[in-house]
N, CA, C and O atoms as a printed pandas DataFrame, in Angstrom:
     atom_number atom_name residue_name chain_id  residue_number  x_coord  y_coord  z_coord
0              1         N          UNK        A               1   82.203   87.177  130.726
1              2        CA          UNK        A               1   83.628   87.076  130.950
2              3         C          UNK        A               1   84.214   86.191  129.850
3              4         O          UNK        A               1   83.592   85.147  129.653
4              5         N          UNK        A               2   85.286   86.410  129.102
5              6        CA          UNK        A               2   86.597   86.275  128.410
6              7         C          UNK        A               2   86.998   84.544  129.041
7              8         O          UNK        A               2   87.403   84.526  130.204
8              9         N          UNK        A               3   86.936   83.747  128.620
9             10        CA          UNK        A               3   87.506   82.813  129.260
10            11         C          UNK        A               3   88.764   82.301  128.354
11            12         O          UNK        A               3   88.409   81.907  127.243
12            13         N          UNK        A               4   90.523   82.210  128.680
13            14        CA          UNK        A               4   90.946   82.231  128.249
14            15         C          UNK        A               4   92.340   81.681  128.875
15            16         O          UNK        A               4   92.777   82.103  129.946
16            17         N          UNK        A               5   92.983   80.705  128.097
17            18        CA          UNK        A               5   94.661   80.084  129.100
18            19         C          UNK        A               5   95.722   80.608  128.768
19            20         O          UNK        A               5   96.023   80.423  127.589
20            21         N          UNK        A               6   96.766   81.503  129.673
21            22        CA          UNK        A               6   97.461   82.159  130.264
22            23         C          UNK        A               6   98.337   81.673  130.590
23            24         O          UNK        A               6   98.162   80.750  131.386
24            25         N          UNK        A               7   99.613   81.969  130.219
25            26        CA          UNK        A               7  101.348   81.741  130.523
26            27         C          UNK        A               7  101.819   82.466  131.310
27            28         O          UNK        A               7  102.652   83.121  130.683
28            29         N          UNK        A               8  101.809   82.906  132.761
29            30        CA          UNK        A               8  102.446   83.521  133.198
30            31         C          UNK        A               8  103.959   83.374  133.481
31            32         O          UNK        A               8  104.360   82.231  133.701
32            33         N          UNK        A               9  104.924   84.483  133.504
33            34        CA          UNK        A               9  106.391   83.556  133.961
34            35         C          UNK        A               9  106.273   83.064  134.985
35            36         O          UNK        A               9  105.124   83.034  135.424
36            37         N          UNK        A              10  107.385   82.456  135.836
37            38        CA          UNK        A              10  107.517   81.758  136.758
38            39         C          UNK        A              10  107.701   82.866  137.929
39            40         O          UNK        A              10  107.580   82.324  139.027
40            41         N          UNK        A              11  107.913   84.021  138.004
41            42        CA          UNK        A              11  108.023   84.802  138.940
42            43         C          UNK        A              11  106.841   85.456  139.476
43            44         O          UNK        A              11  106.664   85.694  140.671
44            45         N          UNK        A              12  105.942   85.767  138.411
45            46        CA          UNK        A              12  104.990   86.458  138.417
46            47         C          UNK        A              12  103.820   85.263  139.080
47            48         O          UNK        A              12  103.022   85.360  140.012
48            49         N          UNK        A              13  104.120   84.196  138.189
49            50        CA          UNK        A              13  102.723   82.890  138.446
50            51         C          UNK        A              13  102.949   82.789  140.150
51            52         O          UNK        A              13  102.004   83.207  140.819
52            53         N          UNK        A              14  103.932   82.354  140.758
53            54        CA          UNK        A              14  104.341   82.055  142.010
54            55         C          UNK        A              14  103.866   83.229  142.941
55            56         O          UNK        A              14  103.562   82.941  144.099
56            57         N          UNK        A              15  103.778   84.589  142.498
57            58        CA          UNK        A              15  104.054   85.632  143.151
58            59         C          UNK        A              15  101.961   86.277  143.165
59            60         O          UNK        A              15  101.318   86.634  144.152
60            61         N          UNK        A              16  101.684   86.225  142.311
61            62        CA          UNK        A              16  100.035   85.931  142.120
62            63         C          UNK        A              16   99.314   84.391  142.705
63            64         O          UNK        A              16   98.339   84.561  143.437
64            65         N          UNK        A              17   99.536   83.585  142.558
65            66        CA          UNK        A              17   99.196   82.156  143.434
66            67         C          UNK        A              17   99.493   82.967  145.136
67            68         O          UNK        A              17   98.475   83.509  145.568
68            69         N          UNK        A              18  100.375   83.042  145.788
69            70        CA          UNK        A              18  100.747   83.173  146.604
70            71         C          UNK        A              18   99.659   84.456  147.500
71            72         O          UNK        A              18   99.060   84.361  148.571
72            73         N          UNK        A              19   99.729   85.281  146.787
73            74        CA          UNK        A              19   98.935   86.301  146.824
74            75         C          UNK        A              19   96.870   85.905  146.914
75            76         O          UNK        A              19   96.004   86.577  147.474
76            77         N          UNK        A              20   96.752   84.838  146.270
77            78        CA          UNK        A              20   95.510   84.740  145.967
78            79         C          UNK        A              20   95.164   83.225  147.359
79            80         O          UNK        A              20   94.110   82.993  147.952
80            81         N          UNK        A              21   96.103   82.710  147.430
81            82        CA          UNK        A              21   96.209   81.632  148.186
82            83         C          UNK        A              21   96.440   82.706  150.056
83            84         O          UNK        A              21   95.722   82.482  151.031
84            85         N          UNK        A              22   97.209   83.418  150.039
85            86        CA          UNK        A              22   96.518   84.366  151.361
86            87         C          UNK        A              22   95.605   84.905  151.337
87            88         O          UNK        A              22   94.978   84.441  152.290
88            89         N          UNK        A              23   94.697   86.030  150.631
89            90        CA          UNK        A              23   93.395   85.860  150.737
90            91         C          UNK        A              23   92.095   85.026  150.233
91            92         O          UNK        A              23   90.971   85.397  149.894
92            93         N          UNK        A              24   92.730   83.694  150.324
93            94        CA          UNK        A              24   91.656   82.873  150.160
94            95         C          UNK        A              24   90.443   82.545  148.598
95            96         O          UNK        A              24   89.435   81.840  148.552
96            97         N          UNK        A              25   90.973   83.226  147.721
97            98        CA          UNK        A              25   90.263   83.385  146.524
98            99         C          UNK        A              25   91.552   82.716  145.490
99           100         O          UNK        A              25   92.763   82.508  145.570
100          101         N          UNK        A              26   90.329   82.519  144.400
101          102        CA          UNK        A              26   90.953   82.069  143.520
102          103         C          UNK        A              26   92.077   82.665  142.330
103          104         O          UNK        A              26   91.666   83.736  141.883
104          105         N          UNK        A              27   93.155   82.309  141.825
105          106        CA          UNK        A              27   93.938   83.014  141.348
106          107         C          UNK        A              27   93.411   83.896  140.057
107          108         O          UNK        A              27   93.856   84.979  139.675
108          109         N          UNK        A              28   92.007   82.885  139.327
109          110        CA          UNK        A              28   91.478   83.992  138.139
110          111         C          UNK        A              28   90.868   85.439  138.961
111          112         O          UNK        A              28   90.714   86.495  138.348
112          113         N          UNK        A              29   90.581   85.294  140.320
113          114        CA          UNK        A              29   89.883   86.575  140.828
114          115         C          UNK        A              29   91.244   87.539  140.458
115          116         O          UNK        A              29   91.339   88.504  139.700
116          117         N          UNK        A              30   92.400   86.764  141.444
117          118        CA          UNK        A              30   93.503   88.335  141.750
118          119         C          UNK        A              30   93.952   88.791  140.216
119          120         O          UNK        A              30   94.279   89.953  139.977
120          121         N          UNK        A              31   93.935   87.854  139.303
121          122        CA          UNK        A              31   94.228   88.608  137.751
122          123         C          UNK        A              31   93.178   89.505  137.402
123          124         O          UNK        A              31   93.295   90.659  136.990
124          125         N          UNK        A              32   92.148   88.857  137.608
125          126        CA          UNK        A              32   91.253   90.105  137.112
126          127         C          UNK        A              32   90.580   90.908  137.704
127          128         O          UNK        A              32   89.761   91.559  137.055
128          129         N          UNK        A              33   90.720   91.121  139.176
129          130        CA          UNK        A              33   91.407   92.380  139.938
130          131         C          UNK        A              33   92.595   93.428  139.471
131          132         O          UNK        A              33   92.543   94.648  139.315
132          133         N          UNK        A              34   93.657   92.518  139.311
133          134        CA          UNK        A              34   94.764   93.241  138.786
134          135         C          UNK        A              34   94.411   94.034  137.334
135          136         O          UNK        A              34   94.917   95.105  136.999
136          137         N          UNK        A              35   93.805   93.556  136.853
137          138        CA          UNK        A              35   93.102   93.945  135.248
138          139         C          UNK        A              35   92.281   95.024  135.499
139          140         O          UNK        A              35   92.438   96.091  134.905
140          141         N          UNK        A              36   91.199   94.802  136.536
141          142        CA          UNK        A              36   90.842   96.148  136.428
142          143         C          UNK        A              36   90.950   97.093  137.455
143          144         O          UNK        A              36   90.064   97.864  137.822
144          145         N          UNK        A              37   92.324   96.968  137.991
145          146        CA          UNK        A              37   92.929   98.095  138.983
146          147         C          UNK        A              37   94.017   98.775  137.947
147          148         O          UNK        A              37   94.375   99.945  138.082
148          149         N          UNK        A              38   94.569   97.801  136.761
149          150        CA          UNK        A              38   95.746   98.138  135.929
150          151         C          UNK        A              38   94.983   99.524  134.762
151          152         O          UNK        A              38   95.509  100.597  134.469
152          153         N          UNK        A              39   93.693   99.012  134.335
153          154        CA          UNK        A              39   92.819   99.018  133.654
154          155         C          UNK        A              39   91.665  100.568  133.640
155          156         O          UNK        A              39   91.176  101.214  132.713
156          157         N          UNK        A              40   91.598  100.673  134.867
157          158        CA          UNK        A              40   90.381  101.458  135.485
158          159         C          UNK        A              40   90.385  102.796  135.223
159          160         O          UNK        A              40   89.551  103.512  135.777
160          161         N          UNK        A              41   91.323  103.327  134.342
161          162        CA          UNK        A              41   91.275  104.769  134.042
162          163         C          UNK        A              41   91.883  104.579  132.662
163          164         O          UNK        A              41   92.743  103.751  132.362
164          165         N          UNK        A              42   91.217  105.607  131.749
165          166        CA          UNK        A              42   91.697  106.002  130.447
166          167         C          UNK        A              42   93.211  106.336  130.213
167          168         O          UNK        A              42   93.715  106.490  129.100
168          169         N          UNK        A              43   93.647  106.397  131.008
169          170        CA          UNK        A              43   95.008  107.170  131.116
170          171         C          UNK        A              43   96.292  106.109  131.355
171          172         O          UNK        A              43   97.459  106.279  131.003
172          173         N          UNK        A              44   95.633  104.812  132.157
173          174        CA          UNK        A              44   96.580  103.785  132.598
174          175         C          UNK        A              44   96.379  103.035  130.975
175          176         O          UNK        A              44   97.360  102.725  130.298
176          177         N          UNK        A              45   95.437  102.892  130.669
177          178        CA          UNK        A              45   95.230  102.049  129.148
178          179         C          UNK        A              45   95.631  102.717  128.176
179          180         O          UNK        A              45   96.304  102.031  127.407
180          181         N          UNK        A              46   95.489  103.951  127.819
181          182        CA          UNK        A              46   96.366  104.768  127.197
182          183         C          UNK        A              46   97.926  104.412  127.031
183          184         O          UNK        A              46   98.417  104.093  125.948
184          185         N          UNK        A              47   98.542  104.493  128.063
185          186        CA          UNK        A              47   99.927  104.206  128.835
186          187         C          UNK        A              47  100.351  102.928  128.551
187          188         O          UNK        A              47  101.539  102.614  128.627
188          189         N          UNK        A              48   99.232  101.948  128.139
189          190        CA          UNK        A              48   99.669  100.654  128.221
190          191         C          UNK        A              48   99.558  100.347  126.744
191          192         O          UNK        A              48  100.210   99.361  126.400
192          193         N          UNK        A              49   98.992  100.865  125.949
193          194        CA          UNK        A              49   98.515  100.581  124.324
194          195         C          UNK        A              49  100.060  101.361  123.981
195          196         O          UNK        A              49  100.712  100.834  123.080
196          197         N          UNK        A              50  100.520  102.299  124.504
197          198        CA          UNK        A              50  101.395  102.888  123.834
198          199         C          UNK        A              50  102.380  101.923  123.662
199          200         O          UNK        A              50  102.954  101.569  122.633
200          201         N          UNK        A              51  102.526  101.451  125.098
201          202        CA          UNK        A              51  104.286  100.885  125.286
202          203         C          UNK        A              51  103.894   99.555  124.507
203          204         O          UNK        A              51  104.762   99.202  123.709
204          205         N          UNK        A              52  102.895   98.836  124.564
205          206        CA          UNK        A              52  102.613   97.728  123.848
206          207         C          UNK        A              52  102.681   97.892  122.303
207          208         O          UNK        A              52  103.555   97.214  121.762
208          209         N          UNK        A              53  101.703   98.886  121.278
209          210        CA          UNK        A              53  102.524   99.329  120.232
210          211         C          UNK        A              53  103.990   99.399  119.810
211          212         O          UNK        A              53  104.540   99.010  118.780
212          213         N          UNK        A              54  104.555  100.121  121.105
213          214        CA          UNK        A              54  105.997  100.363  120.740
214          215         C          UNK        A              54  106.976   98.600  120.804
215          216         O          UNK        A              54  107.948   98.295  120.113
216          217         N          UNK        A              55  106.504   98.020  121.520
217          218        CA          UNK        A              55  106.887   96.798  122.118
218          219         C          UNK        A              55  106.724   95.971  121.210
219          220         O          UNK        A              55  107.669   95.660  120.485
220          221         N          UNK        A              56  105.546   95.464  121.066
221          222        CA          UNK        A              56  105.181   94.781  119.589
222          223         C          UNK        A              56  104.387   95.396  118.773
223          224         O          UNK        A              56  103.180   95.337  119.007
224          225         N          UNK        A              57  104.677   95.844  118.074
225          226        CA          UNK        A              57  103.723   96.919  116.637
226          227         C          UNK        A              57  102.940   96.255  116.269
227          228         O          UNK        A              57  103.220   95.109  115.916
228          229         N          UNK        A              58  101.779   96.700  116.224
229          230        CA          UNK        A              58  100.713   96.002  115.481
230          231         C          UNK        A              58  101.037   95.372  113.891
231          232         O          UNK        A              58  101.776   95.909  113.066
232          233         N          UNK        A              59  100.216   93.993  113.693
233          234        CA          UNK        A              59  100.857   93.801  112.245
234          235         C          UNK        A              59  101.238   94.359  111.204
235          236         O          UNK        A              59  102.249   94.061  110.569
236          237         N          UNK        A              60  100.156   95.542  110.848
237          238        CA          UNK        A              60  100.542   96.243  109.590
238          239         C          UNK        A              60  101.635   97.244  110.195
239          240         O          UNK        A              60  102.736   97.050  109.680
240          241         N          UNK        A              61  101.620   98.189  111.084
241          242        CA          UNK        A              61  102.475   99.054  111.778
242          243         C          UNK        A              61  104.292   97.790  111.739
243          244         O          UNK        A              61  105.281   98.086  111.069
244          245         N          UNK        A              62  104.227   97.032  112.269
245          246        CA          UNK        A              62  105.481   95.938  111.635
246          247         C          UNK        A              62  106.597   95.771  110.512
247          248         O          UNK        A              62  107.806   95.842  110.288
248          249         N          UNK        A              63  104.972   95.415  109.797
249          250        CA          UNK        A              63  105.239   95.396  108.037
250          251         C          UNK        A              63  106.114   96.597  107.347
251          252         O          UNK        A              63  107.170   96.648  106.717
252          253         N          UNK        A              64  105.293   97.379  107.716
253          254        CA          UNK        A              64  105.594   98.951  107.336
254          255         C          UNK        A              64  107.211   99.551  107.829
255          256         O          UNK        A              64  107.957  100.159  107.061
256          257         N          UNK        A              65  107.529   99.230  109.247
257          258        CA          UNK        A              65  108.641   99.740  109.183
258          259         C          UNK        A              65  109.896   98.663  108.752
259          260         O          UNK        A              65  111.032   98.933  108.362
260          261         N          UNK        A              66  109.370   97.594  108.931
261          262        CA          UNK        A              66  110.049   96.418  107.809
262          263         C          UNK        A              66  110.550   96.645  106.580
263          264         O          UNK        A              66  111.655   96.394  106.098
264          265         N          UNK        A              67  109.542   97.179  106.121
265          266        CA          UNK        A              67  109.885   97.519  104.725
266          267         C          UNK        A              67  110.335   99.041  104.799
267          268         O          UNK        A              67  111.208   99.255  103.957
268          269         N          UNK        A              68  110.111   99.812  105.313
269          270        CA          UNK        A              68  110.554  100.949  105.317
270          271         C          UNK        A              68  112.586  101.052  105.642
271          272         O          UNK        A              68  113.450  101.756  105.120
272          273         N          UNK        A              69  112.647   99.952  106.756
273          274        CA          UNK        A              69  114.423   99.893  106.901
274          275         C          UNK        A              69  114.986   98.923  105.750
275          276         O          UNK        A              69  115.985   99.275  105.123
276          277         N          UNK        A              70  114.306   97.617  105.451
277          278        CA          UNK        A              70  114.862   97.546  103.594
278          279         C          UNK        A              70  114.853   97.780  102.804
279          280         O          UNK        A              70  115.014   97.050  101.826
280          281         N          UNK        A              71  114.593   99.320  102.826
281          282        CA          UNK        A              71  114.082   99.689  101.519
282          283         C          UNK        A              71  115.459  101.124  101.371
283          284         O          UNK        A              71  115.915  101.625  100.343
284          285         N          UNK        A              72  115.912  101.542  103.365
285          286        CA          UNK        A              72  117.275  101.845  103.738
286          287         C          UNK        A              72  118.233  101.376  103.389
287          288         O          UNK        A              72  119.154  101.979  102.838
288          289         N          UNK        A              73  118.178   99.872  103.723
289          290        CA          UNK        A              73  119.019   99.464  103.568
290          291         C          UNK        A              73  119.608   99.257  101.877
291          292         O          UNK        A              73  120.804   99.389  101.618
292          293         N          UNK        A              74  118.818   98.998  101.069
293          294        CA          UNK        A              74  119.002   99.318   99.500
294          295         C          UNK        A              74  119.624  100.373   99.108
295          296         O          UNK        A              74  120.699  100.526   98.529
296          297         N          UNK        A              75  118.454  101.433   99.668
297          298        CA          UNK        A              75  119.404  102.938   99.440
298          299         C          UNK        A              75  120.964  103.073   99.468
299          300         O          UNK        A              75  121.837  103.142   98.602
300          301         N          UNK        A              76  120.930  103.082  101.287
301          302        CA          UNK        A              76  122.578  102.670  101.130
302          303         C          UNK        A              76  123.473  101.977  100.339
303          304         O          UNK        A              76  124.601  102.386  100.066
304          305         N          UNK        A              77  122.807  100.537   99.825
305          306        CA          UNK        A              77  123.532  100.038   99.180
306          307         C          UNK        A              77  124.041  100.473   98.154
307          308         O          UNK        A              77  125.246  100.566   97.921
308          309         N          UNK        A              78  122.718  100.915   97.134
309          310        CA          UNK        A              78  122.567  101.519   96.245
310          311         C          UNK        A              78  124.052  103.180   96.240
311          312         O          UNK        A              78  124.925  103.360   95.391
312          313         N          UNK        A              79  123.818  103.875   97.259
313          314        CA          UNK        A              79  124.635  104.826   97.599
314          315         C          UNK        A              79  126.181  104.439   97.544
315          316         O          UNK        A              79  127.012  105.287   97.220
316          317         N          UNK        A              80  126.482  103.349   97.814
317          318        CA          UNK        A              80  127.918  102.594   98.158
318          319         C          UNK        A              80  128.396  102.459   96.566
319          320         O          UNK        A              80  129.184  103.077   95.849
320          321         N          UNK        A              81  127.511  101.338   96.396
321          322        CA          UNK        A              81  128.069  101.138   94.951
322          323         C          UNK        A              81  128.475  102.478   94.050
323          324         O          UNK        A              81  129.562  102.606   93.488
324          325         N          UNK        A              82  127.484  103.373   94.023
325          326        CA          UNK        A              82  127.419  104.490   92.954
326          327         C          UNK        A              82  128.457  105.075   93.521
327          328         O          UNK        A              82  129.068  105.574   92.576
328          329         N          UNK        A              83  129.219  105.396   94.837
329          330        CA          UNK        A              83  130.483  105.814   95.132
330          331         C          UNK        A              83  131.539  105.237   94.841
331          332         O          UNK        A              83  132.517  105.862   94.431
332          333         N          UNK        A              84  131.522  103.551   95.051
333          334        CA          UNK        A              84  132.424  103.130   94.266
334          335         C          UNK        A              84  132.604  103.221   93.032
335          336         O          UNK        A              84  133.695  103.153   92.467
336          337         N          UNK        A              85  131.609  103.372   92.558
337          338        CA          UNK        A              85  131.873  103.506   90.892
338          339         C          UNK        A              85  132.188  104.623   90.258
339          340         O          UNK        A              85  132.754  104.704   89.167
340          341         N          UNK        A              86  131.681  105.823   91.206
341          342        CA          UNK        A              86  132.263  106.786   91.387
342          343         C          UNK        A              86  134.589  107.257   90.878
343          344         O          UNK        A              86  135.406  107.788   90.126
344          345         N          UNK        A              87  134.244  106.245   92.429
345          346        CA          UNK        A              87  135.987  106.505   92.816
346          347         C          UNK        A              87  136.539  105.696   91.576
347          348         O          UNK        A              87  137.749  105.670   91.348
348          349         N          UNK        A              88  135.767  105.141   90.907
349          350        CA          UNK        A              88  136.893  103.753   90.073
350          351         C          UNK        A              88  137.291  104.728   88.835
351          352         O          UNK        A              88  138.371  104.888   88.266
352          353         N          UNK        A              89  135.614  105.505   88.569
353          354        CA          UNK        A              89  135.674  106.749   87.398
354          355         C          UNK        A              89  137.129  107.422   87.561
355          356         O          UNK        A              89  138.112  107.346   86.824
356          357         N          UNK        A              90  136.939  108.080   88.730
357          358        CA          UNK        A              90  137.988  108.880   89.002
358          359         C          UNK        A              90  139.670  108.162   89.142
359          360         O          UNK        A              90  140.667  108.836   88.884
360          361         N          UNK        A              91  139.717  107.190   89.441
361          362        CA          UNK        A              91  141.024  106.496   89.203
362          363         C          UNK        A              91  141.496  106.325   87.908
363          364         O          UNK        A              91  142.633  106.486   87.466
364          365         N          UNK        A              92  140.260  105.907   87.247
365          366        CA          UNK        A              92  140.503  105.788   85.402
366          367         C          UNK        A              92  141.535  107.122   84.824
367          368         O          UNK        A              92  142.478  107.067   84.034
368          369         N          UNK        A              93  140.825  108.557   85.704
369          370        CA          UNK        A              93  141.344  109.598   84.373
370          371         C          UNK        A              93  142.279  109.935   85.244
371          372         O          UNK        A              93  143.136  110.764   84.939
């Protein structure tokens, strides 16, 4: 076993204590109960890697679309200016 210290919020911590304190066991049991009732099929972990990806992207997955929207955002810029400079052309003649 993983031994490891844990932040739960205040809703959840209160709401697991409470839970583990009526049946008499300790609160690391009902987490890692909950872990592997959350856990116990390919399909729930599946489900959970996704939204977690989507949630917080893995580092390089991050990076990547980081740079991928400033690199938008340039474009555009890039696009703006060359229109303005555009329209200024065209005011000239």
């Amino acid at each position: 076993m993983v031994e490891s210290k844990v932040s739960l919020p205040e809703k959840w911590g209160q709401y697991l204590k409470s839970l583990a304190e009526a049946h008499q066991i300790e609160l690391n049991a009902v987490i890692n109960e909950l872990c592997d009732w959350s856990f116990s099929n390919s399909e729930s972990k599946k489900q959970f890697e996704a939204w977690l990806d989507d949630a917080y992207p893995p580092k390089g997955d991050a990076e990547d679309k980081e740079s991928d929207a400033n690199e938008k955002v340039s474009e555009n810029e890039e696009e703006t200016e060359e229109e303005s400079e555009e329209e200024g052309h065209n005011h000239r003649d």
